[in-house]
C-alpha positions as CSV (number, residue, x, y, z in Angstrom):
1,X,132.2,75.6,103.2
2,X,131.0,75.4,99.5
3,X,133.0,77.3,97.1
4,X,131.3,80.1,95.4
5,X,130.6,79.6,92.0
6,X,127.4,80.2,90.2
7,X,124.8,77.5,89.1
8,X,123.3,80.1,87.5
9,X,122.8,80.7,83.7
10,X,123.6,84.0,82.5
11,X,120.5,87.0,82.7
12,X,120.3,89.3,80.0
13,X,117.6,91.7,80.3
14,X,118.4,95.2,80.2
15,X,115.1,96.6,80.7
16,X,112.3,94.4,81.5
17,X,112.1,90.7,83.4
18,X,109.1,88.8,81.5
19,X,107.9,86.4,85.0
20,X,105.5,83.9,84.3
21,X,104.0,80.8,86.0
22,X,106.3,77.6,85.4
23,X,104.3,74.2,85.1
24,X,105.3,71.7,88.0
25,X,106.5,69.4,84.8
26,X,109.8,71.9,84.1
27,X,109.8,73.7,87.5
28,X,113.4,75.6,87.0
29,X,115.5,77.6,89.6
30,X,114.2,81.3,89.3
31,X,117.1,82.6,87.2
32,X,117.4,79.8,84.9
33,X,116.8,82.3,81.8
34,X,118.3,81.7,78.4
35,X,121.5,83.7,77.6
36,X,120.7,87.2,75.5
37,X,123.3,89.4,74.1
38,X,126.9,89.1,75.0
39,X,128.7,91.3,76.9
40,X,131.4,92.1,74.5
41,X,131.6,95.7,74.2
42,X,131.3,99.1,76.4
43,X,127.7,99.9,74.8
44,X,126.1,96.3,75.7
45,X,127.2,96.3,79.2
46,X,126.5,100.0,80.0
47,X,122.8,99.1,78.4
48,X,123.1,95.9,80.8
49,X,123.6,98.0,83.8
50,X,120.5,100.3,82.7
51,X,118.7,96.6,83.0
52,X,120.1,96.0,86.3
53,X,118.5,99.1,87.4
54,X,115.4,98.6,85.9
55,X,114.7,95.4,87.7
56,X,115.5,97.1,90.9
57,X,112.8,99.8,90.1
58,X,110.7,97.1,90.0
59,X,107.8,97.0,92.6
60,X,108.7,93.7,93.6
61,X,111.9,95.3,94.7
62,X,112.5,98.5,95.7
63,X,109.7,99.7,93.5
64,X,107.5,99.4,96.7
65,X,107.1,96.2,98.0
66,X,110.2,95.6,100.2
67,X,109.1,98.7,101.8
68,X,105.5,97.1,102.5
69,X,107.0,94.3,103.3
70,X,108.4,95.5,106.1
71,X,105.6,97.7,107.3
72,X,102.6,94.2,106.7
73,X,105.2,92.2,109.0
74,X,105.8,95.0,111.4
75,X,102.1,96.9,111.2
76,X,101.9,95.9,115.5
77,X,98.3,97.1,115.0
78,X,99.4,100.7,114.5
79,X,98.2,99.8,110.8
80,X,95.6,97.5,109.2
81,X,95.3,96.2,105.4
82,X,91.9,96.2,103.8
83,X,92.5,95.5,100.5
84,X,91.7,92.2,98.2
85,X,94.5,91.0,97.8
86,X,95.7,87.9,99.9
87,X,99.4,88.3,99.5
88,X,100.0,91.3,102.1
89,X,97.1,90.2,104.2
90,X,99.1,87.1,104.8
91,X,102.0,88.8,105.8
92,X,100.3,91.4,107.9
93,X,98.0,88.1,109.7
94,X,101.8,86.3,110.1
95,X,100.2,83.5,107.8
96,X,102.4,83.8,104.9
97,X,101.6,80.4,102.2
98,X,104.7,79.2,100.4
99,X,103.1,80.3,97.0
100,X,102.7,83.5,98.1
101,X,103.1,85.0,95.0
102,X,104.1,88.8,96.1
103,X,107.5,86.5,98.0
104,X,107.9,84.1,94.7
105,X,108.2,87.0,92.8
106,X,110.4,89.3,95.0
107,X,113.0,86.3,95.0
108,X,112.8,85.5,91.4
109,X,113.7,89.1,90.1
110,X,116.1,89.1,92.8
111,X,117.8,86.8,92.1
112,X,118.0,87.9,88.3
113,X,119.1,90.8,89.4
114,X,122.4,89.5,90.7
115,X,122.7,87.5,88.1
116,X,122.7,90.8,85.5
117,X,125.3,92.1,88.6
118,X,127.7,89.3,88.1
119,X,127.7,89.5,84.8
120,X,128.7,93.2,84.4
121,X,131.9,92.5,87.0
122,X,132.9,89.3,84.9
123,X,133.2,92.0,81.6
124,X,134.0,94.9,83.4
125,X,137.7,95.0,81.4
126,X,135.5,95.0,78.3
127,X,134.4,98.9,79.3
128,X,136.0,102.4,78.5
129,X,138.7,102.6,81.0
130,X,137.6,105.8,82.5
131,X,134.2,104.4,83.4
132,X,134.8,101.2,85.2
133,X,134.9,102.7,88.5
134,X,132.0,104.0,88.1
135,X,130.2,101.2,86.1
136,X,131.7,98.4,89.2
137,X,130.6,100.6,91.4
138,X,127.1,100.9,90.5
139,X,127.2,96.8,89.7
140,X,128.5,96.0,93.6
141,X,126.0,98.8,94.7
142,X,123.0,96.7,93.4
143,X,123.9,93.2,93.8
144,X,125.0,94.6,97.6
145,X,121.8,96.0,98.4
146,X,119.6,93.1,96.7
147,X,121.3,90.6,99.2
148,X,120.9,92.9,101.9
149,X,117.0,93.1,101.3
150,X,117.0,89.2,100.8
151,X,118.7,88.3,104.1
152,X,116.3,90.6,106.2
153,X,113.6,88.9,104.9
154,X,114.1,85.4,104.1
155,X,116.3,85.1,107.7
156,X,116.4,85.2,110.9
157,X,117.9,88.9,112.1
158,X,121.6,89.3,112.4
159,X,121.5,89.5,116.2
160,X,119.5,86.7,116.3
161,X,121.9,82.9,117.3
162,X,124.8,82.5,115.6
163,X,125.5,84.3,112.5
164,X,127.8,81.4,111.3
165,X,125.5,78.5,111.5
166,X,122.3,80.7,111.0
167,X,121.3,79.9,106.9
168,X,121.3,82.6,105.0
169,X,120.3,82.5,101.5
170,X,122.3,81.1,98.3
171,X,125.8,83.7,97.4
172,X,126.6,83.4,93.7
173,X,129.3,86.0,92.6
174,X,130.1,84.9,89.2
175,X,127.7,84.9,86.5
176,X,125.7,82.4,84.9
177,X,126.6,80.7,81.5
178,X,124.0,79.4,78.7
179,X,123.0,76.2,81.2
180,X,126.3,74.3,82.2
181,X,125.2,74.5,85.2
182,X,122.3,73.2,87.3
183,X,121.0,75.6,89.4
184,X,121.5,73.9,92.7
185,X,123.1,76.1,95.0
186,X,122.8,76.0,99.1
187,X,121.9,78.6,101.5
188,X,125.1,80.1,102.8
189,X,125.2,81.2,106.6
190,X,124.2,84.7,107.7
191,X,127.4,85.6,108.3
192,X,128.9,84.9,104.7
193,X,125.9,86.7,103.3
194,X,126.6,89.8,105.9
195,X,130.7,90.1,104.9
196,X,129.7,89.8,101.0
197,X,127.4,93.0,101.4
198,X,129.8,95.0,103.3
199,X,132.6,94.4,100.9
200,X,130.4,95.0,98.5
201,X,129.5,98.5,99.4
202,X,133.0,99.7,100.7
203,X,134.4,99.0,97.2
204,X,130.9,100.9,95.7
205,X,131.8,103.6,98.2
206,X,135.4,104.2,97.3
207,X,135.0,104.2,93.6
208,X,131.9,105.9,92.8
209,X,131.7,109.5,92.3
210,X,130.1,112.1,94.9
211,X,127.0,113.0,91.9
212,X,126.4,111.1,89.6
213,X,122.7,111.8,88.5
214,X,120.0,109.6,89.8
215,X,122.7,106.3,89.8
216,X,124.6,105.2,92.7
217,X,126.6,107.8,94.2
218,X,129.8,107.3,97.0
219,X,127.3,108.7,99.7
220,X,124.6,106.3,99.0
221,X,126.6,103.6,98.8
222,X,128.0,104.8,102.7
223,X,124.4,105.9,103.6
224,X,123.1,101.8,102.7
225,X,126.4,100.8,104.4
226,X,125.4,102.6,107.8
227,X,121.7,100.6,107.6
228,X,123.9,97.3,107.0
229,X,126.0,97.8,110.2
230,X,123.1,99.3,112.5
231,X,120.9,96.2,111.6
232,X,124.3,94.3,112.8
233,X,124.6,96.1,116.1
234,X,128.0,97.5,114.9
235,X,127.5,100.7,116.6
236,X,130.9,102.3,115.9
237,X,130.8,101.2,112.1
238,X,127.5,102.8,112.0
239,X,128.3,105.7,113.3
240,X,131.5,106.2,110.8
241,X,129.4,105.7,107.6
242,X,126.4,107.8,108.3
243,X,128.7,110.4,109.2
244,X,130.5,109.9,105.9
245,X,127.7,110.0,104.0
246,X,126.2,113.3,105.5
247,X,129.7,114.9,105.3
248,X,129.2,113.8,101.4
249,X,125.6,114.7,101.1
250,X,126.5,118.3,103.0
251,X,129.1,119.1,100.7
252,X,127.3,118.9,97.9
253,X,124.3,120.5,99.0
254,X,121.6,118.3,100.2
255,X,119.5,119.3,103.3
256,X,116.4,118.7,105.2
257,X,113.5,120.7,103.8
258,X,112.4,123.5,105.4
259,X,109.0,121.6,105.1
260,X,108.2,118.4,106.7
261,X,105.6,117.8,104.2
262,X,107.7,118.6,101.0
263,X,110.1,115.6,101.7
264,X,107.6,113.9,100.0
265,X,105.1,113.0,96.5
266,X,108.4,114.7,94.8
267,X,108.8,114.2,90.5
268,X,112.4,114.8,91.1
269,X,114.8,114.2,93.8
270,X,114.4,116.7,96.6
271,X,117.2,118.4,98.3
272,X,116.7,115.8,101.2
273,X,116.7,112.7,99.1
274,X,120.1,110.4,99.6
275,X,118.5,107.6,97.0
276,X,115.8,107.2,95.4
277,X,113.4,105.3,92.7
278,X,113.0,107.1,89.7
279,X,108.8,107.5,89.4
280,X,106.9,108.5,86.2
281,X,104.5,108.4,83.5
282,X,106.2,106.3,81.7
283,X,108.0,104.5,84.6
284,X,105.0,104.4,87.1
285,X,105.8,101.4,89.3
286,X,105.3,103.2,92.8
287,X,103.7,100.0,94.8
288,X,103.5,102.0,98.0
289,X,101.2,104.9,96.1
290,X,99.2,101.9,94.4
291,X,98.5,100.6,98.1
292,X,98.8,103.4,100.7
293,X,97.1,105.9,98.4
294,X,93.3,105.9,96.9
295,X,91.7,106.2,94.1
296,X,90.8,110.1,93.5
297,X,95.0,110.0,93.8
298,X,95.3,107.1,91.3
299,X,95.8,104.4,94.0
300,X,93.6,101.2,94.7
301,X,90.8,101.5,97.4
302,X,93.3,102.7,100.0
303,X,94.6,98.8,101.1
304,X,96.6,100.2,104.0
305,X,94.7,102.6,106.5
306,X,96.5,104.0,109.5
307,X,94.8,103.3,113.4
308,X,95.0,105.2,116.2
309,X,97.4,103.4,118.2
310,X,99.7,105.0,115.5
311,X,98.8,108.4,115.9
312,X,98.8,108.4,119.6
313,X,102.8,108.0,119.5
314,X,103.1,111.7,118.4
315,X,103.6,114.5,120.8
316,X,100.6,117.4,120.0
317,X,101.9,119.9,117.6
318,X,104.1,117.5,116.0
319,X,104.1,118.7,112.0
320,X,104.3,115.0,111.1
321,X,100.4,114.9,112.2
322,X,99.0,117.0,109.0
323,X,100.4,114.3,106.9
324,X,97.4,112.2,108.2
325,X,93.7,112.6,106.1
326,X,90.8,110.7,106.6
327,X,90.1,109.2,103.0
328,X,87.9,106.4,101.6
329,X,86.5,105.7,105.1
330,X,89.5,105.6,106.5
331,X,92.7,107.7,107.6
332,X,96.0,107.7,105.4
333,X,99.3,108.8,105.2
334,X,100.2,111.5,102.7
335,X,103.8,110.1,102.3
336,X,102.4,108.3,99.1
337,X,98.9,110.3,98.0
338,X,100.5,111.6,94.6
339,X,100.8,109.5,91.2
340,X,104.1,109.3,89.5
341,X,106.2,110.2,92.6
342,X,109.9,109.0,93.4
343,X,110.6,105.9,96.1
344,X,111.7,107.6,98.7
345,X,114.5,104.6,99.7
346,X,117.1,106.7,101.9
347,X,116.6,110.2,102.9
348,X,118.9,112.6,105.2
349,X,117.0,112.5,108.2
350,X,117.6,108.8,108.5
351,X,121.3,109.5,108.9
352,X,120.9,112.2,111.1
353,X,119.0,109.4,113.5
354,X,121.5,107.0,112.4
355,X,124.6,108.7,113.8
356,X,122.4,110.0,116.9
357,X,121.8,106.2,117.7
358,X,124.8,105.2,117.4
359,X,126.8,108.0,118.6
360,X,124.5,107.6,122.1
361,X,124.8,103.8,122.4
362,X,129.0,104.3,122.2
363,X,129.4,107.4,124.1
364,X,130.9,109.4,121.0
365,X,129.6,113.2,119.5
366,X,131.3,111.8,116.2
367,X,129.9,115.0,113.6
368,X,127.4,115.8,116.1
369,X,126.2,115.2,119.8
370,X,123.1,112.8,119.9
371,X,121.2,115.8,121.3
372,X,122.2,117.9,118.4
373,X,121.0,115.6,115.5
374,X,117.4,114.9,117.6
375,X,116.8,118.5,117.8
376,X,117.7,119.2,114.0
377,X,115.1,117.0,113.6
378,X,112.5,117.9,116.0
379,X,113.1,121.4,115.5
380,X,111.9,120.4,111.7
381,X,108.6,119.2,112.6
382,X,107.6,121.9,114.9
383,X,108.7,120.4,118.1
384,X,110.4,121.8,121.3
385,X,113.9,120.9,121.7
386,X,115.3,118.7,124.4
387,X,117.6,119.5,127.1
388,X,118.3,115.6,127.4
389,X,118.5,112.0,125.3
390,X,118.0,108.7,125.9
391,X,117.9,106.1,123.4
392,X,114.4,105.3,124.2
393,X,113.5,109.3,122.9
394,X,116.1,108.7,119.6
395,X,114.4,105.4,118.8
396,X,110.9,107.1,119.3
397,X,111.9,109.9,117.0
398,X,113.3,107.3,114.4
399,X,110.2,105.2,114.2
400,X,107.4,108.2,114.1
401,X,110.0,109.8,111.4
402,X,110.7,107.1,109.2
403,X,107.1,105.9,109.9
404,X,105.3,103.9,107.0
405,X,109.2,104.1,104.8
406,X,109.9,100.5,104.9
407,X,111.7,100.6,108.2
408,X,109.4,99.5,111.1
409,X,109.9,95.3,110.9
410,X,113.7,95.7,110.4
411,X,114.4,98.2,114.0
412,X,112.0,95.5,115.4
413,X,114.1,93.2,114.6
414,X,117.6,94.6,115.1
415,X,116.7,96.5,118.9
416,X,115.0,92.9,120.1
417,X,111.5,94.3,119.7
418,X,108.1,92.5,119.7
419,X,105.1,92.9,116.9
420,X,101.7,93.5,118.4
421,X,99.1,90.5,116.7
422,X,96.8,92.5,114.4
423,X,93.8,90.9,115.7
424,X,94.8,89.4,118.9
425,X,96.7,92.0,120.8
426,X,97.3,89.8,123.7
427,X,99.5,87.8,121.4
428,X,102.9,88.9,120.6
429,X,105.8,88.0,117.9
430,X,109.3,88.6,119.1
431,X,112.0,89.7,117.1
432,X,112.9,85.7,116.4
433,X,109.8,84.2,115.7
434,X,110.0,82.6,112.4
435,X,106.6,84.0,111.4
436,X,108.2,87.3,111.0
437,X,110.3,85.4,108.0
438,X,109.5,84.8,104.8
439,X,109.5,81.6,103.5
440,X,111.6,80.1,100.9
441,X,109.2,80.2,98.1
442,X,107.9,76.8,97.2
443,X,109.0,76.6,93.5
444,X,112.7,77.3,94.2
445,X,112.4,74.2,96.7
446,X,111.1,72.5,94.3
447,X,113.6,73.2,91.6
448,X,116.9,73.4,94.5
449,X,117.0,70.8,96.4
450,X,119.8,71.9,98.6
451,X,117.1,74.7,99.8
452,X,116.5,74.1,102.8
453,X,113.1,75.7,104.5
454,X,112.7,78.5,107.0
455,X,111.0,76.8,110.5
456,X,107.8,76.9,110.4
457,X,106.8,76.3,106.8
C-alpha cells in the first residue's frame, strides 16, 4: 500500500478558485496551484477555512451540481433534460466524454478543496486554542464530505466487488508545498477512501459544537455520517448516527414544517434544514434553480422537466403533488422555482427515513419504530397512516420525499437497483454498470500517470 503523502502543492484561496483551460503543452494535475499566503497565524487560517467553504458553495460542488449529478445519472425516465448544454445530457444519455467539462471541473475544485483542508490541519496549533475544535472540526467536515461525493461518482458503489481491490480515487492528507512534489498520486482502493471519511466525520462529530451558525455543526457532521454508512450497507451504524443527529437536531429545536411546501425556496435556514448552502444576491450560485427552474423565476429555459412516469409514483392526495406546475411547456418541480434560495443538502426528513430504513432492515425501534417515523412523515404530506411497513413502502416514501434532492442515482446504487434508459426503456443499467460512473477526467490522466481509467472510457 502506498504511503500517504501529498504530491500536491499547497492551495491558497480563501474565497474564489480562478479555473481555466490548461494547454496540452503544460497539462498539470488539477491542484498544481502556486502557494498564496502562509498559514502562520489564527486570522489567515480562519480566512482559509472561509475559502474552504467557499469552494464548496461552489456549483460544481455542492452549489448544485453533485445534486444533478445524481438525478441526470439516475433520471430512469421519470425525468428528461432539454436544455443546450451537452454536459448533463451526456450524463443523463449514459454517454459521458472524458472532457466533459461539468466532471473536469467538479474534480479540479475538489480536489483544491482538500488541498485548502490539509492545509488548515497541518497549522491547526497555529490557532487560538479555544477554537481548534471547532476550526478541525469544520476542516475534517469538508475534506470528509468532498471525498465522499468523489468516490460515489468517480467509483463503483461500495457494495459493488471488493471494496479492497476496487480503485477508489487518490487520498492525500497532508498538504501541498510550493511544487516539491510532482503531482503523481494513485487511486487508493474503495475501502481506504471509505475508512478516511468515517474517521473523518466521527472526529468532526465529537468536537464540533451543537450551533454553530450556518458552519458545520456535531449533528451535521452525524447526519452526513448516517448517508456514509447507509450507502455502505452498515445498517446498525446507520441507524446510531441518524438517531444521534435527530436527538441533536430535536434538542435544539429543529422540526418538520408544518408545510410540505415551506421546506423549500428558503433565504435562511428553515427549522427543518440539517445543512445547507448559503444562497444570495451576492452569493447566487444555486445550479439546481439555474436548471430546474425557468426564466420568469430567474432560471434557464427550464433544462430539467419532470414526466409522468414520475408523478404516477404518488398516492392521490399526496401534498408533495402541488409542488408540480406546468411551466415553459413543460412540468416542474417547485423545490427550486425561487432565485437566491439555500441548497437544501440535508434536511430532517431524511433522517427520519434514515433511521426507519435501517431500524426495519435490523429489527430495532432505536428512537422510534419504523412505522412511527413513515407516518411522521406521511402524516406531513397529507397522507393516511399505515397500520404496516415493509421496506419496499420506506424506500418508496424515501425516493418520492427526497425526490429531485440529489439522492435518486446514489439509493440506486446502494439497494442494487437498475436505471430505466431515457430513450430506450427496454434497456436497463444496473447498479454496476460502469456507465453510471464518471470518468476520470482526461487532463488529470494526462497530467497522472498512475491514474488509472474507469472501464469503459
Amino acid at each position: 500500500m502506498p504511503l500517504k503523502v501529498s504530491h500536491l502543492p499547497f492551495v491558497f484561496l480563501f474565497s474564489f478558485f480562478t479555473l481555466s483551460c490548461d494547454s496540452n503543452l503544460d497539462i498539470k494535475p488539477s491542484q498544481e496551484i502556486d502557494e498564496g499566503t502562509a498559514l502562520d497565524n489564527d486570522g489567515n487560517i480562519k480566512s482559509v477555512l472561509i475559502g474552504a467553504y467557499a469552494n464548496l458553495r461552489k456549483s460544481e460542488l455542492w452549489g448544485g451540481r453533485l445534486l444533478l449529478y445524481s438525478e441526470m445519472l439516475g433520471a430512469n425516465n421519470e425525468i428528461r433534460w432539454t436544455g443546450t448544454f451537452s454536459q448533463p445530457r451526456e450524463m443523463l444519455n449514459k454517454s459521458i466524454l472524458t472532457n466533459n467539462t461539468f466532471v473536469t471541473d467538479t474534480w479540479t475544485v475538489a480536489y483544491s478543496t482538500i488541498n485548502i483542508t490539509n492545509n488548515i490541519l497541518d497549522a491547526i496549533s497555529k490557532v487560538n486554542e479555544a477554537d481548534q475544535d471547532k476550526v478541525k472540526g469544520e476542516a475534517l467536515f469538508i475534506r470528509a464530505i468532498v471525498y465522499y461525493e468523489l468516490v460515489k461518482l468517480f467509483c463503483q458503489p461500495y457494495i459493488a466487488g471488493n471494496t479492497e481491490v476496487n480503485p477508489g480515487v487518490p487520498l492525500i492528507l497532508t498538504p501541498s508545498r510550493g511544487g516539491k512534489n510532482n503531482g503523481i498520486v494513485e487511486r487508493y482502493p474503495i475501502e481506504e477512501i471509505y475508512k478516511q471519511i468515517i474517521e473523518d466525520l466521527s472526529i468532526a462529530e465529537q468536537i464540533l459544537p451543537d450551533t454553530n451558525g450556518v458552519y458545520a455543526s456535531s449533528f451535521a457532521a452525524s447526519a452526513i455520517l448516517s448517508r456514509v454508512f447507509l450507502q455502505m450497507g452498515d445498517y446498525a451504524s446507520a441507524r446510531d448516527a441518524a438517531n444521534r443527529s435527530l436527538n441533536v437536531a430535536l434538542s435544539i429545536g429543529k422540526s418538520l414544517m408544518t408545510n410540505y411546501a415551506d421546506a423549500f425556496n428558503n433565504e435562511s435556514d428553515s427549522q427543518e434544514d440539517i445543512y445547507t448552502i448559503q444562497v444570495n444576491s451576492q452569493d447566487s450560485e444555486n445550479a439546481m434553480q439555474l436548471f430546474y427552474s425557468t426564466p420568469e423565476y430567474g432560471g434557464r429555459d427550464g433544462d430539467v422537466s419532470i414526466l409522468n412516469a414520475h408523478l404516477e409514483l404518488y398516492e392521490t392526495g399526496d401534498d408533495r403533488l402541488l409542488l408540480f406546475q406546468e411551466r415553459a411547456g413543460a412540468l416542474r418541480t417547485n423545490k427550486w422555482r425561487d432565485p437566491n434560495r439555500n441548497v437544501k443538502i440535508i434536511r430532517l426528513a431524511e433522517l427520519y427515513l434514515t433511521r426507519a430504513e435501517a431500524n426495519f432492515r435490523e429489527g430495532t425501534s432505536l428512537g422510534a419504530t419504523p412505522l412511527e417515523d413513515l407516518n411522521r412523515i406521511r402524516r406531513r404530506v397529507s397522507l393516511p397512516e399505515k397500520s404496516s411497513v415493509n421496506l419496499e413502502n420506506i424506500l418508496m416514501e424515501r425516493k418520492l420525499e427526497l425526490a429531485h434532492e440529489g439522492h435518486i442515482l446514489h439509493d440506486i446504487k446502494r439497494t442494487k437497483g437498475f436505471v430505466t434508459d431515457n430513450n430506450d426503456p427496454a434497456l436497463k443499467y444496473t447498479f454496476d454498470d460502469p456507465k453510471l460512473v464518471f470518468p476520470i477526467p482526461e487532463r488529470e490522466i494526462l497530467a497522472n500517470s498512475k491514474l488509472i481509467q474507469n472501464p469503459g472510457y
